[in-house]
Each structure stands twice: as structure tokens, then as C-alpha cells.
C-alpha distance (Angstrom), angle and dihedral (degrees) to the residues before:
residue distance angle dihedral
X1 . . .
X2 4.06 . .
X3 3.08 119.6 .
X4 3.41 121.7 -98.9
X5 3.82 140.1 -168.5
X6 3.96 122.2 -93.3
X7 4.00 79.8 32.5
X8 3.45 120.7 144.6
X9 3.50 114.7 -125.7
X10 4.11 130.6 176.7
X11 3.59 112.0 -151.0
X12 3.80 121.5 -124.5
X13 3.81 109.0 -174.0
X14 3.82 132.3 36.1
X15 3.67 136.1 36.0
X16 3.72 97.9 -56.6
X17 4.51 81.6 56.1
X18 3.98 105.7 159.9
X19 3.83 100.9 11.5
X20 3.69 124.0 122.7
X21 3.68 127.4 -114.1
X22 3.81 134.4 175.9
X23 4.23 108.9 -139.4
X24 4.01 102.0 -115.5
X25 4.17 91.6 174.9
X26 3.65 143.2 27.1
X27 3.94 125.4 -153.4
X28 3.65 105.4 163.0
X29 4.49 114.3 -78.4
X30 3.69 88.2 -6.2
X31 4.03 117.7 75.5
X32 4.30 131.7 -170.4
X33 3.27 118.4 -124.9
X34 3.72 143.7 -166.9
X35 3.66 143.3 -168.4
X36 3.99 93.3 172.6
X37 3.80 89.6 -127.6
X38 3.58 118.2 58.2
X39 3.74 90.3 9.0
X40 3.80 114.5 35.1
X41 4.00 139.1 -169.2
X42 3.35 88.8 -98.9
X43 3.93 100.7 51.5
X44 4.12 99.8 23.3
X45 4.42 101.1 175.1
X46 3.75 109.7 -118.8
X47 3.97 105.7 -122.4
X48 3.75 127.6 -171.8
X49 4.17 106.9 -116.8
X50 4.18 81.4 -125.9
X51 4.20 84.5 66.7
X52 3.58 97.8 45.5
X53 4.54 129.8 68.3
X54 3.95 109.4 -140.0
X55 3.60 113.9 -138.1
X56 3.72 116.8 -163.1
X57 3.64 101.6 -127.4
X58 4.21 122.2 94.0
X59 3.37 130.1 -162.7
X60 3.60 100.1 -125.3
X61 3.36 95.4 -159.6
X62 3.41 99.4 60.3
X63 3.89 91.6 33.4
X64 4.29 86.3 60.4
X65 3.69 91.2 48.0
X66 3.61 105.7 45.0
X67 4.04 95.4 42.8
X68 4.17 79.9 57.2
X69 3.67 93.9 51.3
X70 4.15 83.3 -117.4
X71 3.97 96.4 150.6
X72 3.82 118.6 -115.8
X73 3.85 121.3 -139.9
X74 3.97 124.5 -144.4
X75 4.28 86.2 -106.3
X76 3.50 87.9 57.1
X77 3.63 91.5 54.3
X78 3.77 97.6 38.8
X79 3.76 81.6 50.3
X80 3.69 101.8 57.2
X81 3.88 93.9 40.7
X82 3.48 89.1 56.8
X83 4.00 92.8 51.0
X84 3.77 91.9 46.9
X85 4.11 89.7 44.4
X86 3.68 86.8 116.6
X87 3.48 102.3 50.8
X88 3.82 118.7 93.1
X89 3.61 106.2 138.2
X90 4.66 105.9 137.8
X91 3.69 121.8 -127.1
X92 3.62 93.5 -160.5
């Protein structure tokens, strides 16, 4: 599975190791992502797809919104993470 945006991702590597992110860009091996605290909309951390575990939930919400250029705010974010808390089931 690609990644895909409103994904959410666990990283593996780095400082941020073992936090949750949802993918809010894609430029080719190298994803954005966002927590909407430490790493908001507005300054998502560029992480190589090696560095990060793909889970295969989306929130959708996020997912419609972004693919329309709609912009996301960091409650949003926070929002979904905390609604897909529970999910932690790897892609790859």
C-alpha cells in the first residue's frame, strides 16, 4: 500500500520515534507529517517513508480535504489522531 494523505503513520526513527502522525503531503520517498501539536499544518516535518510504519487506516476527513486543497487546522488533526488512537494495525 502507498502511502496516502490523512494516513496514519507511527514513526520509527528519529527523535519524534513511536509518535503518531497523519501524512498531510506527498513529494515522492519523503512524506509531511503532522501531529497538530509539536508538528503543525503549517510546519508538517518531511520524513523519509524508510523512517515512518504505514498503518492502513485514513482519516477520511482529512484525506477529502487535503486532496481538495481545503486547508486543515492543527484541531482537525489533533481530532482525527485521537479517533484513530486505537488503530495500530502495519501495512508493511
Amino acid at each position: 500500500m502507498d502511502a496516502q494523505l490523512g494516513q496514519l503513520v507511527t514513526s520509527t526513527a528519529g527523535r519524534d520515534s513511536g509518535r503518531q502522525f497523519l501524512i498531510v503531503g506527498l513529494n515522492g520517498d519523503r512524506v509531511l507529517i503532522a501531529d497538530g501539536d509539536l508538528r503543525s499544518v503549517k510546519r508538517p516535518k518531511p520524513k523519509n517513508i524508510r523512517h515512518i510504519c504505514l498503518h492502513s487506516v485514513v482519516a477520511e476527513e482529512i484525506h477529502t480535504k487535503l486532496a481538495a486543497s481545503i486547508p486543515v487546522s492543527d484541531a482537525e488533526i489533533r481530532t482525527a489522531l485521537e479517533g484513530l488512537q486505537d488503530y495500530g494495525e502495519e501495512v508493511d
